[in-house]
C-alpha positions as CSV (number, residue, x, y, z in Angstrom):
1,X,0.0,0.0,0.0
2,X,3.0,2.3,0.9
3,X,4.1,2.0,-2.7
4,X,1.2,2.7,-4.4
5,X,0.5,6.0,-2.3
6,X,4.1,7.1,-2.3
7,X,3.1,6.5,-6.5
8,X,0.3,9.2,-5.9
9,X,1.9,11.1,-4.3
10,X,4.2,11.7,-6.5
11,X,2.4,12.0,-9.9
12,X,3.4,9.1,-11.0
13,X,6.5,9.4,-12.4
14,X,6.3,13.5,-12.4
15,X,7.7,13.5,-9.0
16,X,11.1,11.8,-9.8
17,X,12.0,14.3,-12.7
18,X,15.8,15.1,-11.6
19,X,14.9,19.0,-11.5
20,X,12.2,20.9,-11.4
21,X,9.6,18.3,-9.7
22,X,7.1,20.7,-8.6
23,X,6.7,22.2,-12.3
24,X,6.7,18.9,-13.6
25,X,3.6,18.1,-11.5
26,X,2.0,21.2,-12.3
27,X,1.9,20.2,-15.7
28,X,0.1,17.1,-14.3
29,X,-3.1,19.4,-13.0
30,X,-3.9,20.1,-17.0
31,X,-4.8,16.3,-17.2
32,X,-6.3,16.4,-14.0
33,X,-8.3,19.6,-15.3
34,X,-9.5,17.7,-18.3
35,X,-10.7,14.8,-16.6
36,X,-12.9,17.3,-13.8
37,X,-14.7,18.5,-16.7
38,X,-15.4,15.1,-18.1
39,X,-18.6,15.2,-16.8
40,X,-19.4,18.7,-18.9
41,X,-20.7,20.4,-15.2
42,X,-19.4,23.3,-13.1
43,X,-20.8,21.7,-9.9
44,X,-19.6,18.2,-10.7
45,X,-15.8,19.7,-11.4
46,X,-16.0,22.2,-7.9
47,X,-17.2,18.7,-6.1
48,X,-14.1,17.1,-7.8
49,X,-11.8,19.7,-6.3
50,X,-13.2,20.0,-2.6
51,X,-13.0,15.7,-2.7
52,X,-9.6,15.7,-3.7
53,X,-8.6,18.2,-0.4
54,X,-8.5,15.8,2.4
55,X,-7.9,12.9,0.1
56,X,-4.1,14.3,-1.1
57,X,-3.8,15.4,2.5
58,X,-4.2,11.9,3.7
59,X,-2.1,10.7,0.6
60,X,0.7,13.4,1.1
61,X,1.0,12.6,5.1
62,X,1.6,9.4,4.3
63,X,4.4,10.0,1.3
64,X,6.1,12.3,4.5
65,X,5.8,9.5,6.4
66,X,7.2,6.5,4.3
67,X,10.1,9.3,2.6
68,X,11.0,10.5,5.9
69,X,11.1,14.3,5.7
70,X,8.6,16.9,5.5
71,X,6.5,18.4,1.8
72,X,9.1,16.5,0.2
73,X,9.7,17.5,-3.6
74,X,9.3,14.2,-5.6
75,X,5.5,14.9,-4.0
76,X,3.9,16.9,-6.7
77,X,0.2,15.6,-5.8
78,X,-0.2,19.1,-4.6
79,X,0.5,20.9,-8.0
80,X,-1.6,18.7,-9.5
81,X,-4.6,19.2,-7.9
82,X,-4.0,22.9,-7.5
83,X,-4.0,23.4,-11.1
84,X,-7.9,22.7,-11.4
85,X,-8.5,25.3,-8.6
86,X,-7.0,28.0,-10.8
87,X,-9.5,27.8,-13.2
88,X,-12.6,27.5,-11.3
89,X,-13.4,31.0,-11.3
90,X,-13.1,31.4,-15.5
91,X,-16.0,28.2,-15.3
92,X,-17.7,29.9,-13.1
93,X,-18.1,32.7,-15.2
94,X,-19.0,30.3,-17.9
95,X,-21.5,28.5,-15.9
96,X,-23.4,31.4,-14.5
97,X,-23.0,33.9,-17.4
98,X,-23.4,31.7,-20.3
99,X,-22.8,30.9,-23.3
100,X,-22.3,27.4,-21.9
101,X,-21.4,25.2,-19.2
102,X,-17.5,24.4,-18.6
103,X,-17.2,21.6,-20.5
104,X,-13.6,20.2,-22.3
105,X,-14.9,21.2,-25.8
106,X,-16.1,24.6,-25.0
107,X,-12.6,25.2,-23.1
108,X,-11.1,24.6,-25.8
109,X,-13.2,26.6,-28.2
110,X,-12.6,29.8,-26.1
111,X,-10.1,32.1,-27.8
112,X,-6.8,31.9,-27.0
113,X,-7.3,29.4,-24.3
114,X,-3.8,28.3,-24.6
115,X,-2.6,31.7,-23.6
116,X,-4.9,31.1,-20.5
117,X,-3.3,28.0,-19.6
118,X,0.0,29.2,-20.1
119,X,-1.0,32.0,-17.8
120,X,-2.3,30.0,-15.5
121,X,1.2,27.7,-15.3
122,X,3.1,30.9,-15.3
123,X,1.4,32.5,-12.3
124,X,1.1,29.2,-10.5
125,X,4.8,28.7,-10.5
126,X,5.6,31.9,-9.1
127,X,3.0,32.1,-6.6
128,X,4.1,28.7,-5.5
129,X,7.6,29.5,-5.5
130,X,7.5,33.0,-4.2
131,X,5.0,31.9,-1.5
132,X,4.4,35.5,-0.3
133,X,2.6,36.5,2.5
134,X,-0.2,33.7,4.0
135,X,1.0,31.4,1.5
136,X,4.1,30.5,3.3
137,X,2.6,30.7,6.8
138,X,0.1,28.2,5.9
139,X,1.9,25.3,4.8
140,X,3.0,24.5,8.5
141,X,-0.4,23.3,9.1
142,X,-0.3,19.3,9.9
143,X,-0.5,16.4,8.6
144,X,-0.3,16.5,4.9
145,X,-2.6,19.5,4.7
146,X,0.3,22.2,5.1
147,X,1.7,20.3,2.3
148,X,-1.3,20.8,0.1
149,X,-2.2,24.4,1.2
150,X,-0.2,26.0,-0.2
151,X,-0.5,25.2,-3.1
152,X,-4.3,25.8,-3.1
153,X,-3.9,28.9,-1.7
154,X,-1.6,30.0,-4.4
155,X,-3.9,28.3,-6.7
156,X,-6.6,30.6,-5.2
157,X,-4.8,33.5,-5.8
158,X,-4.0,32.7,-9.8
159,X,-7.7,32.0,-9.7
160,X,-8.6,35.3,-8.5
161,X,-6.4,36.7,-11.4
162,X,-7.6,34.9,-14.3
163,X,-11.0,35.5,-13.7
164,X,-11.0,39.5,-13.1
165,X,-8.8,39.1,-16.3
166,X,-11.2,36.9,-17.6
167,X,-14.1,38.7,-17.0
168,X,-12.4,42.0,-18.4
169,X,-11.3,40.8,-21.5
């Protein structure tokens, strides 16, 4: 069981990239993205990212626990899943003032989408490597959830971003 959690943990094999693990499993929360709009509803993909909170806390305590030290880097489960947070404010917006729900097709349709995303990747990273203010203080919460925080909080933040951009573009 160890094995397979400590496999989670650490994105599978995004974790174990020689350098640069964390922005390695940030490019692991696109999939992860794709797949929370699979089901082609806002509400279904905001469910998806409030489950996946205590389960990658539970999953990251125990990667500290079997590697040893504390929000080690090969664990990149936290990247991932913060990526989807980042967006949930532009599906919003699509959800509640149209043209359609946030679905992977009408994503993708949106104009320079990719920009977004690269936007989204950009911010991310230095939000998560900066970790200014409350973003540093709160990954000392306990187990696993300081570990995953932090990222959500500075997946919060990018999310506040891209949707004021979002909305004024």
């Amino acid at each position: 069981m160890d094995r397979l959690l400590l496999w989670i943990a650490q994105g599978t094999w995004l974790g174990r990239v020689p350098k640069a693990p964390g922005t390695a499993g940030t490019l692991g929360g696109f999939p992860l993205t794709a797949l929370l709009l699979w089901p082609g509803n806002f509400w279904a993909y905001l469910a998806g990212c409030i489950l996946l909170l205590p389960i990658s806390a539970r999953i990251c305590e125990h990667a500290e626990r079997i590697l040893g030290e504390k929000d080690p880097p090969s664990v990149v489960l936290d990247e991932i899943i913060a990526i989807p947070i980042c967006f949930l404010g532009i599906f919003a917006l699509m959800e509640f003032n149209g043209p359609s729900q946030p679905n992977l097709t009408a994503i993708l349709e949106i104009p320079n989408w990719g920009a977004w995303a690269l936007a989204a990747f950009a911010l991310f990273r230095l939000f998560d490597i900066w970790k200014p203010g409350p973003i540093d203080t709160i990954q000392k919460l306990p187990d696993g959830w300081g570990v995953i925080m932090d990222d959500i909080l500075a997946g919060a933040v990018v999310c506040i971003i891209l949707t004021v951009a979002f909305h004024l573009i």
